[in-house]
KENUMI-155911 format. One line per field, with one value per residue (C-alpha): residue in one letter; x, y, z. Coordinates in pm, whole numbers, plus 50000, padded with zeros to 5 digits. Example, Ala and Ser with C-alpha at 12.3 -4.5 7.8 and 13.67 -1.06 7.14 Angstrom:
# KENUMI-155911
residuo <- c(A; S)
east <- c(51230; 51367)
north <- c(49550; 49894)
up <- c(50780; 50714)
//
This chain:
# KENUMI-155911
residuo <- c(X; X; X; X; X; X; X; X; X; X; X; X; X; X; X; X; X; X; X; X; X; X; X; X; X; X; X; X; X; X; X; X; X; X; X; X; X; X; X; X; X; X; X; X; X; X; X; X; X; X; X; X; X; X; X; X; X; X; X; X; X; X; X; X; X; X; X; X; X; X; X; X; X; X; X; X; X; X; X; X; X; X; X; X; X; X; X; X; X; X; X; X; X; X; X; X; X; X; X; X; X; X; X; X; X; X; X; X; X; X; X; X; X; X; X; X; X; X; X; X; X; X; X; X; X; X; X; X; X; X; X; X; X; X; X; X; X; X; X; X; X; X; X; X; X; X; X; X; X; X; X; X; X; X; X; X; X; X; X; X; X; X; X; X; X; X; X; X; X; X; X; X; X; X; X; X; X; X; X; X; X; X; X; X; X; X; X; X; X; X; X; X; X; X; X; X; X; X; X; X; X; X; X; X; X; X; X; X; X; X; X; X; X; X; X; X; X; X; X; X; X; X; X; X; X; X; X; X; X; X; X; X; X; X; X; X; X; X; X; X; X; X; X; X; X; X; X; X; X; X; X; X; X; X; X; X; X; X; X; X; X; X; X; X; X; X; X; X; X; X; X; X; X; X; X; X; X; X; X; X; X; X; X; X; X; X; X; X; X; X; X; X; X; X; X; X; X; X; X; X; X; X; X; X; X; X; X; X; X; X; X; X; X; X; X; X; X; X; X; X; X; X; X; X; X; X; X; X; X; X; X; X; X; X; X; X; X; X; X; X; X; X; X; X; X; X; X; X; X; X; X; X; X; X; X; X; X; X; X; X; X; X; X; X; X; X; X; X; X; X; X; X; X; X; X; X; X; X; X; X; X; X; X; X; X; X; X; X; X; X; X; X; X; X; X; X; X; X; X; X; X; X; X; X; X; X; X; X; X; X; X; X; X; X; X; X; X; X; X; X; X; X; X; X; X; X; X; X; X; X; X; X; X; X; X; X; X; X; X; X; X; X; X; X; X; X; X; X; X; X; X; X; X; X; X; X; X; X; X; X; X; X; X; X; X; X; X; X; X; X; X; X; X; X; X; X; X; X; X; X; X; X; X; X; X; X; X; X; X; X; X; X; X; X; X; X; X; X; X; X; X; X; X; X; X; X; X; X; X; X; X; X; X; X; X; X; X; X; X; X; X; X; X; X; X; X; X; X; X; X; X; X; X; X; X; X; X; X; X; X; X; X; X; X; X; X; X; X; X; X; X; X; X; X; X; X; X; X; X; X; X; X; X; X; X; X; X; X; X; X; X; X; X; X; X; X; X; X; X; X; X; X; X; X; X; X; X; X; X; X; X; X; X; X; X; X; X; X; X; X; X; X; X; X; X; X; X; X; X; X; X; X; X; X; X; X; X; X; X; X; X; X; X; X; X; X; X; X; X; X; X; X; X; X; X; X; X; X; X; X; X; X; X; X; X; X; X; X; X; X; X; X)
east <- c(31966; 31721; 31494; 31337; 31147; 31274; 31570; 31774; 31837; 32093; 32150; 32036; 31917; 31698; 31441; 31450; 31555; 31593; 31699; 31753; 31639; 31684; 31446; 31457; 31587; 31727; 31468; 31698; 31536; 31283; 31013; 30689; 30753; 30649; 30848; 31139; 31096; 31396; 31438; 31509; 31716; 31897; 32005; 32371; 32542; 32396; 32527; 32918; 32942; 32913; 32948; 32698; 32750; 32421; 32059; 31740; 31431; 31114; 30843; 30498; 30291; 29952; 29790; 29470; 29439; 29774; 30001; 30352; 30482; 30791; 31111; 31440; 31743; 32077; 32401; 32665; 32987; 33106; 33371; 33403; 33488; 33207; 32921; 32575; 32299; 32292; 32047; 31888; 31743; 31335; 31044; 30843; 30571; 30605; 30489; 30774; 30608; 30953; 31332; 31481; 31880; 31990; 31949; 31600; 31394; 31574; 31424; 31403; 31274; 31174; 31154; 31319; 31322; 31575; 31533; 31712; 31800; 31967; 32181; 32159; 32570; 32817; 33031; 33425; 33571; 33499; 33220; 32933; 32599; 32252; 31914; 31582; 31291; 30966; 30755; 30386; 30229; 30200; 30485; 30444; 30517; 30814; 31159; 31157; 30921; 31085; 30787; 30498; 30123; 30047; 29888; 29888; 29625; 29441; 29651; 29898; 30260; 30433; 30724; 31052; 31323; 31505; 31806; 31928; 31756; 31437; 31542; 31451; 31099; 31020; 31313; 31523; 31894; 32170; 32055; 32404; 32602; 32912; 32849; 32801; 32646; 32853; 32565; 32150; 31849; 31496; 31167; 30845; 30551; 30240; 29951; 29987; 29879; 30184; 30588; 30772; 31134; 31437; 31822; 32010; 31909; 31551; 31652; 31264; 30909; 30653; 30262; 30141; 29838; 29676; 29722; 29984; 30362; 30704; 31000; 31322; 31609; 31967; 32267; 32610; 32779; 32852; 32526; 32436; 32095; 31940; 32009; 31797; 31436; 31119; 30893; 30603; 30299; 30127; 30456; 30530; 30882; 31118; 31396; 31771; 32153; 32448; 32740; 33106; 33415; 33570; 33866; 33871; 33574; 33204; 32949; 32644; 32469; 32107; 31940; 31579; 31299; 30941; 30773; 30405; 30190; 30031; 30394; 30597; 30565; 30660; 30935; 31122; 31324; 31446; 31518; 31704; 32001; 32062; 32275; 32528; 32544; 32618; 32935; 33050; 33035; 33238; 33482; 33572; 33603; 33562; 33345; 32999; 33024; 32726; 32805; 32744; 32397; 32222; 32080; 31695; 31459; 31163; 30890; 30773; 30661; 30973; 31248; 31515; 31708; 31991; 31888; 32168; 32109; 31748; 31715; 31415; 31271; 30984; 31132; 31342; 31516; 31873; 31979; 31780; 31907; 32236; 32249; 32079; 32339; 32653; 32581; 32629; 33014; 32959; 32712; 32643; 33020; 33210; 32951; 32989; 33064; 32885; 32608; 32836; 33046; 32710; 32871; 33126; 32727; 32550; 32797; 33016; 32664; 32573; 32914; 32839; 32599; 32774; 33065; 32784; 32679; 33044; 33040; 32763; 32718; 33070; 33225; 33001; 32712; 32935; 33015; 32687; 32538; 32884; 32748; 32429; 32504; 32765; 32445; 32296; 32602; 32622; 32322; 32472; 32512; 32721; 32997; 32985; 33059; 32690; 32690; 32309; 32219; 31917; 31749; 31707; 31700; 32002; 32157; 32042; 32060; 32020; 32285; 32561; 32551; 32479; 32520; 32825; 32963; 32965; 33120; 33420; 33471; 33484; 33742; 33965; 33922; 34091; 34344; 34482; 34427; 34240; 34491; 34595; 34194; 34033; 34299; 34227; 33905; 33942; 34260; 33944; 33667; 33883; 34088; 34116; 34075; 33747; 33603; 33217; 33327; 33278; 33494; 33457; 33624; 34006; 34023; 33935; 34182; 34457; 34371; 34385; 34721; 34868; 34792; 34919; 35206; 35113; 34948; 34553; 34524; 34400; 34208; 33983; 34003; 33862; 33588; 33443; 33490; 33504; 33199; 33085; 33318; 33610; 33470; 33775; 33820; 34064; 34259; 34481; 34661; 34950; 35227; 35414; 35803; 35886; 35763; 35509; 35610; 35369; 35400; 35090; 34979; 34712; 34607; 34421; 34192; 33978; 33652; 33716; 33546; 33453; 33636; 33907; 33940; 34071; 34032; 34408; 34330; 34514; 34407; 34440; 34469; 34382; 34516; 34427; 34627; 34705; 34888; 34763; 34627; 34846; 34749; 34884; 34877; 34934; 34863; 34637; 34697; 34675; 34392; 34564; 34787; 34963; 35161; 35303; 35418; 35580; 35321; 35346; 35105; 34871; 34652; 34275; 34089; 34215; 33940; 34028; 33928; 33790; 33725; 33519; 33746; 33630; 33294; 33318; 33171; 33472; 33469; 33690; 33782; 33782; 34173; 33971; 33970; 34276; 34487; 34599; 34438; 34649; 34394; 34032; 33961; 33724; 33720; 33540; 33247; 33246; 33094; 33014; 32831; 32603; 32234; 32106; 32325; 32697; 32919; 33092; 33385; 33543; 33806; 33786; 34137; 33978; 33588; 33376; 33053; 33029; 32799; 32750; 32466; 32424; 32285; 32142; 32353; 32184; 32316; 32000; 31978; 31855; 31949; 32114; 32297; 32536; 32467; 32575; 32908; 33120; 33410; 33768; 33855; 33718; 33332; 33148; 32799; 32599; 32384; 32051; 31841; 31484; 31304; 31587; 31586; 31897; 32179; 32450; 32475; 32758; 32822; 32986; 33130; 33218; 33397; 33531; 33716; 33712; 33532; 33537; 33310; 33315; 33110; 32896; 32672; 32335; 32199; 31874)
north <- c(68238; 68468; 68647; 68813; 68969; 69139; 69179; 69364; 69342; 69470; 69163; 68796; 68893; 69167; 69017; 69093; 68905; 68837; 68673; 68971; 69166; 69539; 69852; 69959; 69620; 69369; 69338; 69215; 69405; 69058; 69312; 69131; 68857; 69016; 69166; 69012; 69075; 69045; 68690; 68658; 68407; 68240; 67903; 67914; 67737; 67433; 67190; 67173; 66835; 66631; 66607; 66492; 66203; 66146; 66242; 66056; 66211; 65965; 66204; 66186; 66487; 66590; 66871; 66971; 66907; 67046; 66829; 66693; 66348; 66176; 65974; 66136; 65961; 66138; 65933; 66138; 66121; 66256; 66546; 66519; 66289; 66170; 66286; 66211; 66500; 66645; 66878; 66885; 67211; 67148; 67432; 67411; 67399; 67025; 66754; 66487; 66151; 65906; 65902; 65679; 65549; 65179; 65097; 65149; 65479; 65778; 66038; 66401; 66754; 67012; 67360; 67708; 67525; 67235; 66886; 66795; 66462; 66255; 65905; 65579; 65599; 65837; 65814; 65903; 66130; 65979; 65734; 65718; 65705; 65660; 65927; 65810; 66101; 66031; 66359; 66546; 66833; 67175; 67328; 67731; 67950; 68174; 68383; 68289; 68034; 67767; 67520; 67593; 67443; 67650; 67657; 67715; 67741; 67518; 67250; 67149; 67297; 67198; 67368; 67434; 67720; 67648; 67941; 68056; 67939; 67733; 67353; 67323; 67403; 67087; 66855; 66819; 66874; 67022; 67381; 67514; 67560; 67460; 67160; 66933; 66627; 66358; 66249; 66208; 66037; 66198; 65988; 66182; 66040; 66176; 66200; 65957; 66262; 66480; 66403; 66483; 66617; 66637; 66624; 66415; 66077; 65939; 65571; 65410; 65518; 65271; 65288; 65135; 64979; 65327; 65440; 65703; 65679; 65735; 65895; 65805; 66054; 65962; 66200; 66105; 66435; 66626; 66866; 67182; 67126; 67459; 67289; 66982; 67064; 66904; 67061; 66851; 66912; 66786; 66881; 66810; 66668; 66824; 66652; 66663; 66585; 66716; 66576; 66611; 66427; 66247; 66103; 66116; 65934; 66104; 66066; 66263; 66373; 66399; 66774; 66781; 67005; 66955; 67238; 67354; 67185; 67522; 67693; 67384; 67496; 67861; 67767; 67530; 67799; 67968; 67599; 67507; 67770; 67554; 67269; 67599; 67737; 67436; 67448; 67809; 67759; 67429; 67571; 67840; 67689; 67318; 67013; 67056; 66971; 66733; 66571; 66190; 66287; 66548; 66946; 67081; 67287; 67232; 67527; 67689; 68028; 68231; 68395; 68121; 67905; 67671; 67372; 67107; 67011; 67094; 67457; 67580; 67850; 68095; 68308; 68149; 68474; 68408; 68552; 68400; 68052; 68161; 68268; 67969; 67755; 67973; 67865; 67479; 67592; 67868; 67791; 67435; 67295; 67527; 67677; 68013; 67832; 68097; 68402; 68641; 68541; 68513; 68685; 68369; 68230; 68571; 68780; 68520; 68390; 68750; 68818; 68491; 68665; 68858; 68628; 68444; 68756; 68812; 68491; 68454; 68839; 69015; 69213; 69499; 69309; 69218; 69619; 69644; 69432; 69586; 69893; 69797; 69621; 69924; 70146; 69910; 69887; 70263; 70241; 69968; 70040; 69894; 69634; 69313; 69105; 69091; 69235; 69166; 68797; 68806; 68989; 68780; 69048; 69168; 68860; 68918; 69271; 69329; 69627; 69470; 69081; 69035; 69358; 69492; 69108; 69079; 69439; 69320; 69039; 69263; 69463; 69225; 69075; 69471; 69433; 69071; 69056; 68785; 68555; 68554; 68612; 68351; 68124; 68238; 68114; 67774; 67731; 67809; 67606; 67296; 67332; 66988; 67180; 67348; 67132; 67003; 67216; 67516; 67836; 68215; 68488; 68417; 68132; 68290; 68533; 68334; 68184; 68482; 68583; 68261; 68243; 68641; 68600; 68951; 69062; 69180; 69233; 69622; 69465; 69228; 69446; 69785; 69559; 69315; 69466; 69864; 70050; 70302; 70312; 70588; 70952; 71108; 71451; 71510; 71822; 71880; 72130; 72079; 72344; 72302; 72201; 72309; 72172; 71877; 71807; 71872; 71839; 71699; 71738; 71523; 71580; 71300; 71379; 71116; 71238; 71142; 70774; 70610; 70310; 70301; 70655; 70642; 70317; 70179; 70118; 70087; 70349; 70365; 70736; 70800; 71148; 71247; 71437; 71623; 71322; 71016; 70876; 70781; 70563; 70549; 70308; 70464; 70302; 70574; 70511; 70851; 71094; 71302; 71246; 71427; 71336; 71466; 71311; 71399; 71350; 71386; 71613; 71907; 71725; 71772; 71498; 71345; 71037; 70851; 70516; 70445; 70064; 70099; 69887; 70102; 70139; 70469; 70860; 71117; 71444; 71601; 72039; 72064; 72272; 72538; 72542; 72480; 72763; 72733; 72345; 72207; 71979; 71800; 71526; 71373; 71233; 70908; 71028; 71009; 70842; 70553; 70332; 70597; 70578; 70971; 71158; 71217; 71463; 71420; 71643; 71732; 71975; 72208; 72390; 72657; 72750; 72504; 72363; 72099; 71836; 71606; 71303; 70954; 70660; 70304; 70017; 69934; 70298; 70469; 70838; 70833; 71240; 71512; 71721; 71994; 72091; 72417; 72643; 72669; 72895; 72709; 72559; 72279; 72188; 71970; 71846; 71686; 71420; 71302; 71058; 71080; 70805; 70596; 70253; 70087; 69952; 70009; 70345; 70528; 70869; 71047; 71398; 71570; 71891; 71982; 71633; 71494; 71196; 71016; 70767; 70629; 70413; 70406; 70215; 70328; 70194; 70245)
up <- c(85256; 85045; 85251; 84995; 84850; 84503; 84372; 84118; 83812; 83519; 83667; 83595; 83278; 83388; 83664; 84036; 84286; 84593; 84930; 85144; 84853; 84935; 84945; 84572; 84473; 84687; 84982; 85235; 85518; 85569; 85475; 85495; 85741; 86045; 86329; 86502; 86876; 87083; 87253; 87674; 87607; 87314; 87389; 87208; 87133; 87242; 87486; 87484; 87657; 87356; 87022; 86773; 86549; 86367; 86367; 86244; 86199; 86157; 86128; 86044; 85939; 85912; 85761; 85913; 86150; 86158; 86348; 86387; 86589; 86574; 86680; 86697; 86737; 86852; 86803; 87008; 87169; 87514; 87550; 87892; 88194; 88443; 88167; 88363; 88222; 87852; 87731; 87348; 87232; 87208; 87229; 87517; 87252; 87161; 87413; 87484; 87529; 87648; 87625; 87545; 87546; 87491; 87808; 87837; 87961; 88059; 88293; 88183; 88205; 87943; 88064; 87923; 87541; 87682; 87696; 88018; 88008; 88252; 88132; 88291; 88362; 88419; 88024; 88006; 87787; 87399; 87490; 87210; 87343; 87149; 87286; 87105; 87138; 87135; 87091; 86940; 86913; 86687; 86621; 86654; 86365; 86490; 86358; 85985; 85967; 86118; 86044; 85866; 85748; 85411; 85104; 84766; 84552; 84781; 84843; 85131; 85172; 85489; 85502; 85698; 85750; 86053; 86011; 86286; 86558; 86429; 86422; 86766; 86727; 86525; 86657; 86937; 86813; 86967; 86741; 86650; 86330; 86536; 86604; 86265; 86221; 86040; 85846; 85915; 85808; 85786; 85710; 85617; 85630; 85472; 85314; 84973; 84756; 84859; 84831; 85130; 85032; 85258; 85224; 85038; 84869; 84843; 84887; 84998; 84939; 85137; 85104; 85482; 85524; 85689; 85280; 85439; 85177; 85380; 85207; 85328; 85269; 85331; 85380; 85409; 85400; 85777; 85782; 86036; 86218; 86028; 85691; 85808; 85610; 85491; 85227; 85177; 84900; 84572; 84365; 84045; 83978; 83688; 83659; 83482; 83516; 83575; 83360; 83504; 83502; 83809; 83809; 83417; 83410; 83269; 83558; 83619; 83947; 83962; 83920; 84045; 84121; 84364; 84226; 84267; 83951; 83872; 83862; 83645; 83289; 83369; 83569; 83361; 83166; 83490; 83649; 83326; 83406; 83740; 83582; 83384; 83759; 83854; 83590; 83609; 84068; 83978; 83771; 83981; 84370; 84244; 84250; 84342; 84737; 84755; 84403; 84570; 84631; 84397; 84390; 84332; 84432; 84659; 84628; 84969; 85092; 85151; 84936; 84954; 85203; 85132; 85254; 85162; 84895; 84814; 84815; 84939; 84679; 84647; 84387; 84094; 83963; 83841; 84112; 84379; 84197; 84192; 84583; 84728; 84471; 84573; 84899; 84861; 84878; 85091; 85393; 85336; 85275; 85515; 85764; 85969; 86322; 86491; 86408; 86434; 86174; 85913; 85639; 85572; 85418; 85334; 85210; 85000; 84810; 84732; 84581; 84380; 84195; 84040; 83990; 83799; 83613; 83523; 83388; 83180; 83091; 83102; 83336; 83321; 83457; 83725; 83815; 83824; 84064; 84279; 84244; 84354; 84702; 84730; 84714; 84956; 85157; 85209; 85469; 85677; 86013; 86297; 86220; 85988; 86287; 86452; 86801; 86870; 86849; 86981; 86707; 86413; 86159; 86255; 86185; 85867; 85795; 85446; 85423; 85644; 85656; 85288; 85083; 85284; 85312; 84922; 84889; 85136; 84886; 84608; 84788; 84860; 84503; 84426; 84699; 84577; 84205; 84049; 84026; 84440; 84493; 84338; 84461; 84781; 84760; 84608; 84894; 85177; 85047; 85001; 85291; 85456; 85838; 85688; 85423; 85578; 85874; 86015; 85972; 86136; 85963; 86090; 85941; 85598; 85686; 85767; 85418; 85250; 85395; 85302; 84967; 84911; 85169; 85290; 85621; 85581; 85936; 85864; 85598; 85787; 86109; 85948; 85724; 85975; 86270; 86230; 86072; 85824; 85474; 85428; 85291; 85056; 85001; 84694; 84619; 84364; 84128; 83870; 83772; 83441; 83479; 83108; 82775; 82803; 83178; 83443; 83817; 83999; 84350; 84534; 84859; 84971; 85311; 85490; 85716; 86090; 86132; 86479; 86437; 86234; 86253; 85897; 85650; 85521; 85153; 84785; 84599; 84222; 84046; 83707; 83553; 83217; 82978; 82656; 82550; 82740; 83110; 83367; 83644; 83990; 84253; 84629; 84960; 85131; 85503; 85639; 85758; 85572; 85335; 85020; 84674; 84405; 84099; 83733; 83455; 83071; 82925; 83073; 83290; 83235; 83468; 83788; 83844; 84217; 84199; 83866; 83902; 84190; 84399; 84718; 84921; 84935; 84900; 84711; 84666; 84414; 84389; 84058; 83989; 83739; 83368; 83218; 83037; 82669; 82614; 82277; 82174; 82164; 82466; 82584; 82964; 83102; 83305; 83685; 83863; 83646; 83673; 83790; 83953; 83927; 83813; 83621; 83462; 83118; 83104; 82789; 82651; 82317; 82202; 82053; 82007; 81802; 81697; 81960; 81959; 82259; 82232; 82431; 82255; 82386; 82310; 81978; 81842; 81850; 82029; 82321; 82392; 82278; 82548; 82364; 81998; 81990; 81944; 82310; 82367; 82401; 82748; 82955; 83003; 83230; 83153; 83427; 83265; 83448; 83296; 83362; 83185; 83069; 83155; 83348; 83107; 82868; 82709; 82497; 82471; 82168; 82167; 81787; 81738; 81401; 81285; 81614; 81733; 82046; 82230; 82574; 82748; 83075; 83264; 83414; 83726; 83834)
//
């Protein structure tokens, strides 16, 4: 889900965006919707004595006055012996007129948000059994929505957002991710100038003789109760295909869209990039999950929410679009089986986004939406794993459940490779145990060691369920060993952490030379911790992890200016990419006319930092860009004959 509010870009092609979108950029924080008061009591997870089978919703709605009535039917099965009194999750706030099981009216009580109801005979262990609800009333506007009367621009939007614990105040359900529906109906009935939209297929639309139209939606894939929705209002319907090949066989799956009527025409471009998602999210984990049945939008009054599929959207950013899409695989297809385990949805879909970058915009869009949520990530506090359940926001915390989640990802994308990660994640989204099930985060682990045939124990146990990130503190020094041989020493120190007291982690060093760079790879599992190694060349630049691999903070001791440097170099700037400020090193053999400048991506200047004549020796130039824009820059130093150019990115 998207929260929102705005989003970042250097990402999908330079709008925000959002869904937990955070303070400068991605306002994940669920700024503007209110305050999130503890709850007594959270009923969770639902009734364990039986297991759902199916749900139909026949609902009719009415705006204005603003009411809600229905018939819900609950298909179930028992789980245990002697089974005489279930309970369905249903707020106090809606009026329950009968119940109602095949043998004829049930007796029941609705207090504390359950519907208490008691069977006509005691079932065994296994038995299906049928529970048809008759209920009315207004349902109250509470956590994220969870059912809604709006408007826009004067006209009706009914609306629903049911995540985490919302389905219950407009249905009775059993309101837990864990416990899956195999597959569910829902009937709208409305007003005949609005289209009511739910899940799945639209197999019927009746007119009845009241002048009121029905839609009938059918799903046939297993569906959590939160991803149950309605959006109803005067939309106008944009519609396309999806073309993919089955079984060697062409088909195409139905792409379509319920968008406002004022917002249609300036929408369509953004909309248009859903069916090359659609491809790039295929290619990499495999077939769209819901391919039977189709993908859209429905417009409503919130960020984003996942809603299978038929996203609910407020915001159509790329990367709003490419969230609320990432999460048809991850969310919708294999669903976090409890709260706690939220970043299996929040955190995989925000890493999507910049898989999607990386695949429509290179790799350096990519590092930059990581360096983003690492900004974001930074300010999480407490563990990944949410302790507090009764607060819905930190459920959704913008810094740990979505922007920390996707930085985890990112790490272990580093820790694996791309081969063993990706693989990793196209073994756990089609693994027959998970697949239109529910997973928490062993399972994704046990995955993940699999597929590597390594332990990640002190991966997983450090990320998810320790806190803060690891602070280094690198020293080093080097010593010639005769002609171009040079011994280097690292000393690699960790600040004390609560728990883990230290973070286990891969560590990559770059050291630059008179001749060339060297990179090292050392397992860092030490507070403190010290190597040395034999390196070609006088070194000039020690850089500890270059490809960002780590959410971290560093701190380097510079070893001093180097004595007797043979020739011209230049060194990559650190850190890069780079939000305020960086430092460009660079090294002159003997004193020169030096000339240092950084131009935009099209080659024009954008400064000039050095143009003067600088003694021989090495010089560090911290570079803070003021009124420069966020992007792709290049920076060229010339001395005498020399000319060198490196790249960096700017992040803003």
């Amino acid at each position: 889900m998207k929260i929102l509010l705005i989003l970042s870009a250097v990402i999908l092609s330079s709008v925000s965006y959002s869904q937990n979108s955070g303070e400068s950029n991605f306002d994940w924080e669920l700024k503007g919707f209110g305050n999130f008061p503890k709850q007594d009591m959270i009923n969770y997870p639902g009734d364990p004595s039986f297991d759902v089978i199916y749900y139909k919703l026949n609902l009719n709605v009415v705006y204005s006055p603003n009411s809600l009535s229905g018939e819900v039917r609950v298909i179930a099965q028992a789980k245990r012996s002697n089974l005489t009194r279930i309970f369905l999750d249903l707020s106090n706030n809606l009026y329950v007129d009968s119940v109602k099981g095949e043998s004829g009216i049930l007796t029941y009580t609705h207090s504390g948000s359950r519907l208490n109801i008691n069977l006509s005979n005691a079932l065994s262990n296994g038995e299906k059994f049928i529970i048809d609800v008759y209920y009315h009333g207004t349902p109250v506007y509470t956590g994220l929505g969870s059912f809604v009367f709006d408007l826009h621009s004067g006209q009706p939007s009914i609306w629903t957002l049911s995540e985490p614990y919302g389905a219950k105040d407009w249905w009775p359900c059993k309101d837990t991710p864990a416990d899956k529906a195999d597959s569910s109906d829902v009937w709208i009935t409305c007003d005949p100038t609005l289209i009511g939209v739910s899940n799945g297929i639209l197999t019927e639309t009746l007119l009845d003789r009241n002048g009121k139209k029905t839609y009938k939606w059918k799903s046939r894939y297993p569906i959590a109760p939160y991803l149950i929705s309605i959006a109803v209002s005067n939309y106008a319907v944009y519609e396309d295909y999806f073309k993919y090949t089955s079984g060697g066989v062409q088909d195409s799956m139905l792409v379509i869209h319920y968008i406002y009527p004022e917002n249609l025409e300036g929408l369509k471009p953004q909309l248009d990039k859903t069916i090359p998602m659609l491809k790039i999210f295929s290619d990499l984990f495999g077939p769209y999950p819901f391919i039977k049945e189709k993908y859209g939008h429905a417009e409503f009054g919130r960020g984003g929410m996942e809603h299978q599929t038929i996203s609910s959207m407020g915001v159509f950013t790329e990367a709003v679009i490419a969230h609320e899409l990432a999460h048809q695989w991850f969310g919708d297809k294999i669903t976090c089986r409890t709260w706690e385990n939220i970043w299996l949805n929040e955190g995989f879909a925000t890493f999507c986004e910049g898989l999607y970058l990386e695949n429509t915009e290179g790799k350096d869009a990519y590092n930059s939406h990581i360096f983003s949520i690492m900004d974001r990530a930074k300010r999480a506090k407490g563990t990944i794993y949410v302790q507090d359940l009764s607060n819905i926001s930190e459920i959704f915390s913008n810094t740990r459940t979505y922007s920390k989640g996707g930085v985890v990802l990112h790490m272990l994308r580093g820790v694996l490779g791309d081969s063993l990660f990706f693989k990793t994640l196209r073994t756990y989204i089609n693994d027959p145990s998970l697949v239109y099930n529910t997973a928490v985060t062993e399972d994704f682990q046990m995955i993940a060691e699999s597929v590597s045939d390594s332990s990640l124990e002190y991966f997983f146990e450090q990320w998810i369920y320790g806190e803060n990130y690891p602070k280094y503190f690198i020293d080093w020094n080097y010593s010639r060993q005769g002609g171009n041989l040079y011994q280097v020493n690292v000393k690699v120190e960790q600040a004390v952490n609560t728990f883990p007291k230290f973070f286990t982690m891969p560590v990559q060093l770059k050291i630059s030379t008179s001749l060339k760079d060297t990179i090292i790879q050392l397992l860092n599992n030490k507070q403190i911790q010290e190597y040395s190694f034999l390196i070609e060349g006088e070194p000039v630049n020690l850089i500890f992890d270059q490809d960002n691999l780590i959410l971290k903070n560093v701190s380097i001791t510079d070893p001093g200016e180097l004595t007797n440097p043979q020739s011209f170099l230049l060194v990559q700037n650190y850190p890069n990419p780079f939000n305020n400020s960086t430092s460009i090193k660079f090294r002159l053999p003997r004193r020169s006319e030096v000339k240092l400048r950084v131009f935009d991506i099209l080659g024009n200047e954008v400064v000039q930092l050095v143009n003067e004549e600088m003694n021989a020796g090495v010089h560090t130039i911290n570079y803070s860009p003021d009124l420069v824009s966020s992007g792709v820059y290049f920076y060229r130093l010339e001395a005498e004959d020399f000319i060198d150019t490196k790249k960096f990115i700017l992040l803003k």
